[in-house]
Backbone as a ProteinNet text record, in pm:
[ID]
protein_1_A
[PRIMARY]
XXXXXXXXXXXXXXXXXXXXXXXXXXXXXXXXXXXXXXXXXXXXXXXXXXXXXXXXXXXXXXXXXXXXX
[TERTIARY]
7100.4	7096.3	6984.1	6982.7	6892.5	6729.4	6701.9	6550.7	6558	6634.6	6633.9	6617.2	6664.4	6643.5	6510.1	6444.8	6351.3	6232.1	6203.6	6128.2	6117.4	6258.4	6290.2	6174.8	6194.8	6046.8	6190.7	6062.1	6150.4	6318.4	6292.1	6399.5	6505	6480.9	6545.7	6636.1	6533	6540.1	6690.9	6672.9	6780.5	6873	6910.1	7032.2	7115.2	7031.5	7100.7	7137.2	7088.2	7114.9	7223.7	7235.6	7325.4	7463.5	7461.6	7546.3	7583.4	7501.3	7562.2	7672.4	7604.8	7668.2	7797.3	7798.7	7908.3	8039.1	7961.3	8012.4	8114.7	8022.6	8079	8158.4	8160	8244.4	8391	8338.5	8467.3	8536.2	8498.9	8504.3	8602.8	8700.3	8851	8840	8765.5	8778.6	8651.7	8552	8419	8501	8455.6	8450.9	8399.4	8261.1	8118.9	8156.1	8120.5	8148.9	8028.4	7939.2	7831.8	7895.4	7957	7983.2	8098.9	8145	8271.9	8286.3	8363.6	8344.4	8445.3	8469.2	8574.9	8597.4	8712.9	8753.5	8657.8	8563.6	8477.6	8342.2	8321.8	8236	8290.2	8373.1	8436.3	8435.9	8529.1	8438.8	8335.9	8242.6	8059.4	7996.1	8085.2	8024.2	8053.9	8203.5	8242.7	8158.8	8158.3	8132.1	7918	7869.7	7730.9	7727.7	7838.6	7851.4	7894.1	7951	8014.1	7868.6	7777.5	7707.6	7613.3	7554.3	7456.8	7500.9	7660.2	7669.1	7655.7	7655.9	7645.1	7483.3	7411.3	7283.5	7182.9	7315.5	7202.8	7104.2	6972.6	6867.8	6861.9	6842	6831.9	6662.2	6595.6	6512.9	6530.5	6415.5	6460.9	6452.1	6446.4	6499.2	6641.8	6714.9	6841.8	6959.4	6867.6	6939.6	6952.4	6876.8	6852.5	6955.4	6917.4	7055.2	7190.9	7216.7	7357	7414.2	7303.8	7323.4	7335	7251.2	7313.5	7391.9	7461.4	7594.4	7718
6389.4	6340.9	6408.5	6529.2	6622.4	6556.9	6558.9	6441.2	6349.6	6303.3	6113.6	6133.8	6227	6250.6	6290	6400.9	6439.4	6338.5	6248.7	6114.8	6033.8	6022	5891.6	5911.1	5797.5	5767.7	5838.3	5903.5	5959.1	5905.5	5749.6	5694.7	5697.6	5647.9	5656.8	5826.8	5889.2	6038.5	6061	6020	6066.5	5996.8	5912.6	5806.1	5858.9	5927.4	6000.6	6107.2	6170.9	6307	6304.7	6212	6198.6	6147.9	6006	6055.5	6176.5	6247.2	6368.5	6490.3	6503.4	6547.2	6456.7	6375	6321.7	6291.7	6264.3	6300.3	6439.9	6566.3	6675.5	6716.8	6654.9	6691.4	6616.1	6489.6	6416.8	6373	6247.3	6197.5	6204.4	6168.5	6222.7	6386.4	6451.9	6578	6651.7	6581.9	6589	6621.8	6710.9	6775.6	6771.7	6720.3	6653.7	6593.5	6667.6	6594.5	6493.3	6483.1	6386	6275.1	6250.4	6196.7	6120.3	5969.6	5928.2	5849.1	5858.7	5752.4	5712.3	5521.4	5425.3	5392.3	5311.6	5267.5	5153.5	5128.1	5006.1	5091.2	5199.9	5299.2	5394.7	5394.9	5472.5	5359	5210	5127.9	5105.1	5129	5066.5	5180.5	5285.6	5416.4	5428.5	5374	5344.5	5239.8	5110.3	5026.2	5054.9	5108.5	5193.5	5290.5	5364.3	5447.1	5388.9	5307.5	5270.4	5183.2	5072.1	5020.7	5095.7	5243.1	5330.3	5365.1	5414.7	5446.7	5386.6	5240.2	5084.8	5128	5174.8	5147.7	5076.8	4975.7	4905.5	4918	4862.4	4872.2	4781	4829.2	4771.2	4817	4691.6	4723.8	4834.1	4869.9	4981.8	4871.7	4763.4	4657.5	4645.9	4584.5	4572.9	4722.7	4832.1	4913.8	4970.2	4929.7	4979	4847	4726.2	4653.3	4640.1	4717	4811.2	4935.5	4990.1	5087.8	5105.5	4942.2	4889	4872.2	4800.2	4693.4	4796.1
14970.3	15106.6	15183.2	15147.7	15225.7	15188.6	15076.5	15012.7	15093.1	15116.1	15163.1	15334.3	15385.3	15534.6	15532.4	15477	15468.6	15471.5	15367.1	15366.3	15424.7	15481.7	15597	15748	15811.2	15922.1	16005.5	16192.9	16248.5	16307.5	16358	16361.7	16275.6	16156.3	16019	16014.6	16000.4	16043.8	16121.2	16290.4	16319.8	16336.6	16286.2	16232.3	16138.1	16019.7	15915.1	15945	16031.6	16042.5	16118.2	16189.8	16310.6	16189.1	16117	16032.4	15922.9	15901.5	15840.3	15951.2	16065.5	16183	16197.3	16228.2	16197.2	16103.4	16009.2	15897.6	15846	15853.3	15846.5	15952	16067.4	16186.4	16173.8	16130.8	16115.9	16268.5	16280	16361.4	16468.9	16468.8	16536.2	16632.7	16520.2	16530.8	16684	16703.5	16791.7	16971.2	17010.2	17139.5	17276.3	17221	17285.3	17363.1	17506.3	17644.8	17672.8	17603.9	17623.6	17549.8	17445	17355.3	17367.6	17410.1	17419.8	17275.1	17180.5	17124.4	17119.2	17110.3	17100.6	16971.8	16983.7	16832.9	16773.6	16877.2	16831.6	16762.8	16813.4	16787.4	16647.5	16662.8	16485.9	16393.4	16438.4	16360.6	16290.4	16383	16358	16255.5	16272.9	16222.6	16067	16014.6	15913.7	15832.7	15915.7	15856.6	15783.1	15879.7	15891.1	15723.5	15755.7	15677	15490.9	15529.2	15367	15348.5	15406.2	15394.1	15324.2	15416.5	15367.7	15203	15194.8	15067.2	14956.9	14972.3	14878.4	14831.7	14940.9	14877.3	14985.1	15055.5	15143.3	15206.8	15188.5	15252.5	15389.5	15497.6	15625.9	15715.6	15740.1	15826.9	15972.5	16025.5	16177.5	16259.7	16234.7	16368.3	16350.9	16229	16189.1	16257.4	16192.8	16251.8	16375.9	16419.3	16595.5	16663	16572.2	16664.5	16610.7	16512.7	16453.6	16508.5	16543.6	16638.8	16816.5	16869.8	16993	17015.7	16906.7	16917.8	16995.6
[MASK]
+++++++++++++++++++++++++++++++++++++++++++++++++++++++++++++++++++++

């Protein structure tokens, strides 16, 4: 994971990183008064997440409006 962040463009960059932060925090679990997240937002994050693990390749337009949504 750590290679693949590394290579990735800066956007790309902090998408992953942001899921690894996430990831290792475990969602439920986050404190972050900046940070509200909804069940539509743990959703998107799952669904993001199992996608990334498939393999899927997604353009930084695709994901920027995956990451709007």
């Amino acid at each position: 994971m750590t290679l693949l962040i590394e290579n990735a463009s800066s956007e790309l960059k902090k998408a992953l990183q942001a899921m690894v932060k996430l990831d290792n925090a475990k969602i439920h679990t986050i404190k972050d008064d900046d940070t509200l997240w909804t069940k539509d937002d743990q959703k998107a994050y799952k669904k993001a997440k199992k996608e990334f693990e498939r393999g899927e390749a997604i353009s930084h337009k695709e994901l920027f409006e995956k990451l709007k949504q």
